[in-house]
ChimeraX commands (.cxc) that place a marker at each C-alpha (Angstrom):
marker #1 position 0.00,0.00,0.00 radius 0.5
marker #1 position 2.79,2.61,1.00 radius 0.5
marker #1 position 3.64,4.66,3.62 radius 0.5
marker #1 position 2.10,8.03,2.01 radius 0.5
marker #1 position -1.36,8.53,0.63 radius 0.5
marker #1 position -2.73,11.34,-1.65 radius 0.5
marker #1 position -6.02,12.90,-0.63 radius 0.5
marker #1 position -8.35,14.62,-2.99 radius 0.5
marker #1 position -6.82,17.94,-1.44 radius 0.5
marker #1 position -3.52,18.75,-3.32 radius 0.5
marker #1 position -1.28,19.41,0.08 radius 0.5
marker #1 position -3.22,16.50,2.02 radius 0.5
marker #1 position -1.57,13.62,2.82 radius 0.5
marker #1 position -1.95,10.72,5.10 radius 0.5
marker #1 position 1.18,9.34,6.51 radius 0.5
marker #1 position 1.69,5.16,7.89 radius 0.5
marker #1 position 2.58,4.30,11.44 radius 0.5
marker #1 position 6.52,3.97,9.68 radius 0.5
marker #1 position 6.79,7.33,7.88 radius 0.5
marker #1 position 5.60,8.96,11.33 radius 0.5
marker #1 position 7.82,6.80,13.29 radius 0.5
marker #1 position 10.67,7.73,11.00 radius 0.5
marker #1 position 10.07,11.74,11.71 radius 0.5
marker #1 position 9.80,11.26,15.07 radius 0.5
marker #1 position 13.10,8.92,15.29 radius 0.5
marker #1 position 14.81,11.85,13.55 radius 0.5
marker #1 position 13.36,14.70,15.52 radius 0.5
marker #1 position 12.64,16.08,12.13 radius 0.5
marker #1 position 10.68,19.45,12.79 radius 0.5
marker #1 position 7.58,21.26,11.63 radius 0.5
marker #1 position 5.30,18.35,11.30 radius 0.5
marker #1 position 2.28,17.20,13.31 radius 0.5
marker #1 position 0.01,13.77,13.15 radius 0.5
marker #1 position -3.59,13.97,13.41 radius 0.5
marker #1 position -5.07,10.45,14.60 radius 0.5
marker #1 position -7.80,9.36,11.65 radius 0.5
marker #1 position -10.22,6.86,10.79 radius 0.5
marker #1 position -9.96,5.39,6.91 radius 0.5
marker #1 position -13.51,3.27,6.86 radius 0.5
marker #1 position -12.65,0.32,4.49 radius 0.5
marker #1 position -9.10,0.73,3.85 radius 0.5
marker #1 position -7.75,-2.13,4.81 radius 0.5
marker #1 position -4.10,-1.71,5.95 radius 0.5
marker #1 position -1.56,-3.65,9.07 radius 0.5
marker #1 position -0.99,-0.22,10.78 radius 0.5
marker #1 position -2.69,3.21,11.70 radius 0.5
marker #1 position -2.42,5.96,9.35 radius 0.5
marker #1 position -2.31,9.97,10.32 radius 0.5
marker #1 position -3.44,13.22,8.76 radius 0.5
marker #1 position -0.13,14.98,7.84 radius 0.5
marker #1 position -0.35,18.01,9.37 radius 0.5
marker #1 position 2.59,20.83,8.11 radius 0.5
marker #1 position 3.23,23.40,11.06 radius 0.5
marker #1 position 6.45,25.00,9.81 radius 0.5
marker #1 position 6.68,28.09,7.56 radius 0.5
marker #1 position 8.50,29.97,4.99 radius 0.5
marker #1 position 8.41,33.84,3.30 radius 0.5
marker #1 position 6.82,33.50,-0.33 radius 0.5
marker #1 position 7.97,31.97,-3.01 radius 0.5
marker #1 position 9.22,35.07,-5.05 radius 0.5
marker #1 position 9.35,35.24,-9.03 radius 0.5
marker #1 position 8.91,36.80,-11.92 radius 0.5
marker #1 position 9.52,41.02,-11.42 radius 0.5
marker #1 position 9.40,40.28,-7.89 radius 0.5
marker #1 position 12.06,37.96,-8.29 radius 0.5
marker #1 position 14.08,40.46,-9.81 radius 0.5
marker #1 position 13.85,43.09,-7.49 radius 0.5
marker #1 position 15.71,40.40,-5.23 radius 0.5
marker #1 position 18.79,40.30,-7.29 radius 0.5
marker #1 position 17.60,36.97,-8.98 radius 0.5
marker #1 position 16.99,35.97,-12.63 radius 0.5
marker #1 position 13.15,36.78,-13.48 radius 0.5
marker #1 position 12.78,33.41,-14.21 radius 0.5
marker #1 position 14.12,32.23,-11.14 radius 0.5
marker #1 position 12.13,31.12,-8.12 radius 0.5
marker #1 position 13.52,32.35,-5.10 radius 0.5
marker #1 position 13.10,32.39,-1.02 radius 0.5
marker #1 position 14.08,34.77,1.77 radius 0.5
marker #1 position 15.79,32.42,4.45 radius 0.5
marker #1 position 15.17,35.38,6.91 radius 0.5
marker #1 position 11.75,34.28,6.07 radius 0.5
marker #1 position 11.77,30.82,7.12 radius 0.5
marker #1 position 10.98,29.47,10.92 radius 0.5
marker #1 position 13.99,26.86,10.46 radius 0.5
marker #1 position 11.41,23.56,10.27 radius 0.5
marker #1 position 12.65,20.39,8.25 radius 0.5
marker #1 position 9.03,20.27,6.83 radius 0.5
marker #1 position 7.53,23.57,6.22 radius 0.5
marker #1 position 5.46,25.32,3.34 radius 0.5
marker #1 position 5.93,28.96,1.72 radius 0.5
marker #1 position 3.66,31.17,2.45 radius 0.5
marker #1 position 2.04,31.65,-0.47 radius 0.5
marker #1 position 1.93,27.94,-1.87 radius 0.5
marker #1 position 0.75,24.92,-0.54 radius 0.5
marker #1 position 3.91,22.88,-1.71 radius 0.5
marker #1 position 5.55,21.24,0.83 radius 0.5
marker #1 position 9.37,21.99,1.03 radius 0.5
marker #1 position 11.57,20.16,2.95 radius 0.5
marker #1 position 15.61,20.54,4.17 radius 0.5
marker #1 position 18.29,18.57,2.84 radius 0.5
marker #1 position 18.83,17.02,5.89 radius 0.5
marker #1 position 14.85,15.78,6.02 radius 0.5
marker #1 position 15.33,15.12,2.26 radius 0.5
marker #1 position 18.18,12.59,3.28 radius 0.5
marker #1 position 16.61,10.92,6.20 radius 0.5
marker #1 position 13.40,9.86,3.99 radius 0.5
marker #1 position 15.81,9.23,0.79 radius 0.5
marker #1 position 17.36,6.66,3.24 radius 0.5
marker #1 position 14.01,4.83,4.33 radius 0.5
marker #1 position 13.40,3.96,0.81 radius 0.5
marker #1 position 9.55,5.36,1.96 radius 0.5
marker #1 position 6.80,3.78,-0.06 radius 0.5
marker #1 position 5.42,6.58,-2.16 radius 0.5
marker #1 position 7.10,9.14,-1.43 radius 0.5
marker #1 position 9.05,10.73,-4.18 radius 0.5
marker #1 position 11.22,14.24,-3.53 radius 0.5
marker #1 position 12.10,16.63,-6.20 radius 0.5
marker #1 position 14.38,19.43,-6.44 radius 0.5
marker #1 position 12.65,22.58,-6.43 radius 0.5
marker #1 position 15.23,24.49,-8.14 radius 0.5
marker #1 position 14.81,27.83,-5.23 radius 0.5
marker #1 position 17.48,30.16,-5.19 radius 0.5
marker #1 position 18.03,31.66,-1.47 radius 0.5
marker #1 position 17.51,35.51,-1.56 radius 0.5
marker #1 position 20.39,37.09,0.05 radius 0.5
marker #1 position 20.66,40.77,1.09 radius 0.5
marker link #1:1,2 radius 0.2
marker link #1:2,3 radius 0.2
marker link #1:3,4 radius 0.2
marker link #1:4,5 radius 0.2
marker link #1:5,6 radius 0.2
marker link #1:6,7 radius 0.2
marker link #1:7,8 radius 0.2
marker link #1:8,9 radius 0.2
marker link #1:9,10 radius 0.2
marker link #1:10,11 radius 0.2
marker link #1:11,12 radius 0.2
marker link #1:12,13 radius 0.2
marker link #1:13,14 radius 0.2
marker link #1:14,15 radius 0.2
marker link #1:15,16 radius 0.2
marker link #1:16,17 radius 0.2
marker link #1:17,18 radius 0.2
marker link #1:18,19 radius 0.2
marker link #1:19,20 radius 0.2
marker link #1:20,21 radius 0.2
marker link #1:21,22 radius 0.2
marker link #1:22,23 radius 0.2
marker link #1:23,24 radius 0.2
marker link #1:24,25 radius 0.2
marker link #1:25,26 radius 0.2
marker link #1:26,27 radius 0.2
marker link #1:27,28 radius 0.2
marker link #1:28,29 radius 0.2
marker link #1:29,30 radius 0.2
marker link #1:30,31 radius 0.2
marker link #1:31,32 radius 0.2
marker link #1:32,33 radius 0.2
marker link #1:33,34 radius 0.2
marker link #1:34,35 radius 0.2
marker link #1:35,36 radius 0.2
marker link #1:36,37 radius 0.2
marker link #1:37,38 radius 0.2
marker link #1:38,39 radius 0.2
marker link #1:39,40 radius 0.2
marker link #1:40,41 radius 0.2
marker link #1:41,42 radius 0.2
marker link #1:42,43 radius 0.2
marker link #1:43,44 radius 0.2
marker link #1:44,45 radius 0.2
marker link #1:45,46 radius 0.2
marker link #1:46,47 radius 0.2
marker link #1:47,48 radius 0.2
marker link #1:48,49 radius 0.2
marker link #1:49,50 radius 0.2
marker link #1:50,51 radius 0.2
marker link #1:51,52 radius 0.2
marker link #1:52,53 radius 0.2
marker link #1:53,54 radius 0.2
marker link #1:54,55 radius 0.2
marker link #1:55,56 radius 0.2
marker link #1:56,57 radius 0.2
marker link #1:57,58 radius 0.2
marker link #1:58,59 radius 0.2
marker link #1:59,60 radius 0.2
marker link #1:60,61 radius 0.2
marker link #1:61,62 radius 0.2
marker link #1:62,63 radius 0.2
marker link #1:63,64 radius 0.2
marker link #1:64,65 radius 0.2
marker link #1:65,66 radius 0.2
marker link #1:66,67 radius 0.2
marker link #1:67,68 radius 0.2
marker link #1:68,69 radius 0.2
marker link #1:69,70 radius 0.2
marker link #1:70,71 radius 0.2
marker link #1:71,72 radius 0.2
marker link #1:72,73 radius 0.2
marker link #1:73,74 radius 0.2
marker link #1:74,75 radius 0.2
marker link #1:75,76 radius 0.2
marker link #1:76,77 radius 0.2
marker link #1:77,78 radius 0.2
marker link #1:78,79 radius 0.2
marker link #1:79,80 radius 0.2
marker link #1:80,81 radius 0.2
marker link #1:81,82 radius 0.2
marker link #1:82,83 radius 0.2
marker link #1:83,84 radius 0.2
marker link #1:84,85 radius 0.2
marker link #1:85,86 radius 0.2
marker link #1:86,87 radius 0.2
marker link #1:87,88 radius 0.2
marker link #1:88,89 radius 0.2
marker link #1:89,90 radius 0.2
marker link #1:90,91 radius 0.2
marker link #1:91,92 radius 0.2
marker link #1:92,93 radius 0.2
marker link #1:93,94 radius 0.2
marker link #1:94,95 radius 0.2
marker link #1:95,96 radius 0.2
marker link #1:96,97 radius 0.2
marker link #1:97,98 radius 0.2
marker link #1:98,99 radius 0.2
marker link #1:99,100 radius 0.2
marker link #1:100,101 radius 0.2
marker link #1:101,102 radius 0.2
marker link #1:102,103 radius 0.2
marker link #1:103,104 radius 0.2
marker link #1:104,105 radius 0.2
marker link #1:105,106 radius 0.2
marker link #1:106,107 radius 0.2
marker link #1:107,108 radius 0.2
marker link #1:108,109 radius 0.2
marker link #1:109,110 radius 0.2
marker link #1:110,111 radius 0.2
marker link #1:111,112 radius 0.2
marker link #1:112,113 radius 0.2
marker link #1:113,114 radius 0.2
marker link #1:114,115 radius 0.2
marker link #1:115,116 radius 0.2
marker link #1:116,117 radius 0.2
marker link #1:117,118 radius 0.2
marker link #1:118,119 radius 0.2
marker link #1:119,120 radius 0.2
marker link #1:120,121 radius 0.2
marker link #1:121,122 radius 0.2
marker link #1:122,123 radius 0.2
marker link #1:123,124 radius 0.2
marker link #1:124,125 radius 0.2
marker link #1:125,126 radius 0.2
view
């Protein structure tokens, strides 16, 4: 089955008993489990509503972009911006971002459907 399921809500995920054990293991950050109920899904462990508490600036492109010092066709993020949490998303997407230090602890697990992408952000520096 996996240890991450899709919703019908783009950003809503549920997460397996493993993924959350995993997070906690690691103390990654920015993350919280709601305890739910899946009527006829018939699976060995509990699964939790993945909950994303941590927080970044806007995603900045485009003009905006620019008047950062980046490429206009760059996507970029103020680190000044960000509350430091492994999981977190920008402010004004619902992507979820994650560090490259959560990045490597689920690349590790070899997590059933989860895949991570680069995003391709460039850090706005001033």
């Amino acid at each position: 089955m996996g240890d991450l399921l899709g919703t019908f809500s783009a950003s809503l995920y549920l997460i397996g008993d493993r993924f959350k054990k995993l997070l906690e293991e690691n103390a990654i950050g920015g993350w919280r489990a709601y305890p739910t109920i899946c009527e006829g899904l018939q699976s060995p462990g509990e699964w939790w509503v993945l909950g994303i508490a941590g927080r970044g600036g806007s995603v900045r492109t485009g003009q905006e972009a620019a008047r950062a010092g980046l490429d206009p066709l760059d996507q970029g993020l103020d680190p000044r911006e960000w509350d430091g949490s492994d999981l977190f998303h920008p402010a004004n997407e619902g992507t979820i971002l994650v560090t490259t230090r959560a990045a490597q602890v689920l690349e590790r697990a070899h997590l059933k459907n989860v895949v991570l992408e680069r995003t391709g952000f460039t850090p706005i520096s001033r």
